[in-house]
N, C-alpha and C positions, 0 to 999 in steps of 0.2 A: 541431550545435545544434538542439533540437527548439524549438517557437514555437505558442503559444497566440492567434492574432489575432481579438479579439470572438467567440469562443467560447462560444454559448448551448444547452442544452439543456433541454427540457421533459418533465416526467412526465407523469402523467396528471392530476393536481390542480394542478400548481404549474411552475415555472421554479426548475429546481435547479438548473443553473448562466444567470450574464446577463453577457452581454458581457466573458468573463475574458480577461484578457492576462497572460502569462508565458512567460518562457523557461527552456530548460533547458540547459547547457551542459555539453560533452559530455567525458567523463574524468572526471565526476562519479560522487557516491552523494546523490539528493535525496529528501527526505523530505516528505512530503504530510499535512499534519496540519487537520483540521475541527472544529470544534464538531457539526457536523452529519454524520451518517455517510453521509446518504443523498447527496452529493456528489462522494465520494469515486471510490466503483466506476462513476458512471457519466463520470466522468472520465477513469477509463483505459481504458474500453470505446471510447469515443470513439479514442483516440489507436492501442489496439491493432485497429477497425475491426469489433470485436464492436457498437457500435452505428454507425450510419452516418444517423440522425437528428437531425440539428445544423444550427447557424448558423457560417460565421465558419471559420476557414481552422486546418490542420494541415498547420502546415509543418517540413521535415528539410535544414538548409542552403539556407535559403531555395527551397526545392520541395517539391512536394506530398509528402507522407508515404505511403512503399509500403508497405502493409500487410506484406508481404513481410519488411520489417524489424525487425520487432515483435516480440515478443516475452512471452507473457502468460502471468503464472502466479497462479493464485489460492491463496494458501495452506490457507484454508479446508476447500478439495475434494481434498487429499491423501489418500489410500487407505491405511490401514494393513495391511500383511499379515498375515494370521490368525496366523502362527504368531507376530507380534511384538507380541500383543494382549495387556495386562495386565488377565483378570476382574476383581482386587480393587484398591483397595475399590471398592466399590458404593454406589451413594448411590442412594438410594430418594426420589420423586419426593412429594411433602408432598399427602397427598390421596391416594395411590393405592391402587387397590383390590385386597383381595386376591388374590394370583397373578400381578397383571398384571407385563408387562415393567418390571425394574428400569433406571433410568441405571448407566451403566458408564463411565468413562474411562482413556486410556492416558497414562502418564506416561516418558517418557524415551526410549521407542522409535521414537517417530515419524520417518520419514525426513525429510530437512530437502528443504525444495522443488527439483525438478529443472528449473535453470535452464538453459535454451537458449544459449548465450554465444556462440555464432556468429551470433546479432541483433546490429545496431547498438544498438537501445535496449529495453531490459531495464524490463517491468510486474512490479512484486509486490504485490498485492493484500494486507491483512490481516496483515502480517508478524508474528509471534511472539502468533498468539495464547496462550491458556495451555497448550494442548497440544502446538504448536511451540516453546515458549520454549527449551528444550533440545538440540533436533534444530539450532534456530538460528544456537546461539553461536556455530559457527565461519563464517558467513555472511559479517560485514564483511570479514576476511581474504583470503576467497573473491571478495568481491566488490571488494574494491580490486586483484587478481591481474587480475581480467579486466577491469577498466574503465579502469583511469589508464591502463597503456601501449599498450591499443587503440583509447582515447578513446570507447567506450561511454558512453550516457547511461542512468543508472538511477534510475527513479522509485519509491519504494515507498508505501504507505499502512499507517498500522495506528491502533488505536486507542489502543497502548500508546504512549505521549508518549517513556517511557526506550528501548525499544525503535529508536525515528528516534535520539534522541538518539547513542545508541553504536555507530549504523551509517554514521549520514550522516554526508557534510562541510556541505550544504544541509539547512531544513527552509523550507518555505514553509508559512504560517499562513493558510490559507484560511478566511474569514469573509463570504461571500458580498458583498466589494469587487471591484470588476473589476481589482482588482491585487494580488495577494495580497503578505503582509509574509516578506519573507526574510533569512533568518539564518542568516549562517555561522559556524561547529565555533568559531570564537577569540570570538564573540560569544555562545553557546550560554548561559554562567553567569546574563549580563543578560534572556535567553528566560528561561530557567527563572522566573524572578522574576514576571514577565508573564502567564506560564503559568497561574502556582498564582493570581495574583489580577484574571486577567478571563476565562480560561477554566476549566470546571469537566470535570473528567474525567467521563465518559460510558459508559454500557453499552454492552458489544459485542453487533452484533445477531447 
């Protein structure tokens, strides 16, 4: 079981996270869901030991968390291999001036993120953006194979709301409360609801 106790972190202008408590319990798939994006990633930098300026305790069965056990993957910074690069189409950037570098994107090929499963608890950052959505799909399968019968603890974040939905059996609603609102898979239909009328879906940065 990982644990969240008065967990506070500061940026440079502000306190993105203050005094959070939560647990995570372990044989799960938890899903990390914000209004705010900019709370997300420094919440699992925290837990994977990428930041280490904080207030307030991270603990793994009740003891300190060894970085050791961790496991971080950012889905964002996946590399695609040239040879598995789709040129077309091409979307030209509004304002660009002639000759310059056009935008490009790849669709279908992308490898889907290479997860470490020999960690106890498993970080996924950003899960299914639009470029991963496909490399994705076979993820929860993947990831209920290595988490229920080793009792892994997996925490992912993304911006797409359906995305948690079809992967987690947890989403925790983080709205900068010191205790975020969590919702389990058989209560998910009543989220939904919640969702669409006090949260507003948001741009991925």
């Amino acid at each position: 079981m990982l644990s969240l106790i008065n967990l506070s972190v500061s940026g440079r202008r502000k306190t993105v996270i203050s005094n959070l408590h939560a647990v995570f319990a372990g044989g799960y798939t938890h899903g990390l869901f914000a209004p705010d994006a900019a709370l997300l990633k420094p919440l699992l930098e925290c837990i994977s030991g990428q930041r280490t300026r904080y207030t307030g305790s991270i603990l793994y069965n009740d003891a300190p968390l060894v970085k050791q056990d961790v496991a971080y993957t950012d889905c964002r910074a996946i590399a695609v291999p040239p040879e598995d690069r789709i040129p077309e189409p091409v979307l030209v950037r509004p304002g660009a001036a002639a000759g310059s570098r056009p935008w490009s994107y790849v669709s279908g090929l992308t490898p889907p993120p290479a997860i470490d499963f020999s960690k106890k608890i498993l970080l996924l950052h950003d899960l299914r953006t639009p470029m991963l959505s496909d490399a994705c799909a076979a993820l929860p399968d993947q990831l209920r194979q290595h988490t229920t019968p080793d009792g892994k603890t997996v925490l992912i974040t993304s911006h797409d709301y359906q995305a948690l939905r079809d992967t987690c059996d947890y989403i925790y609603l983080f709205d900068k409360k010191r205790f975020p609102i969590v919702v389990e898979k058989a209560d998910f239909a009543q989220f939904d609801d919640y969702f669409r009328n006090v949260f507003r879906p948001h741009r991925p940065y």
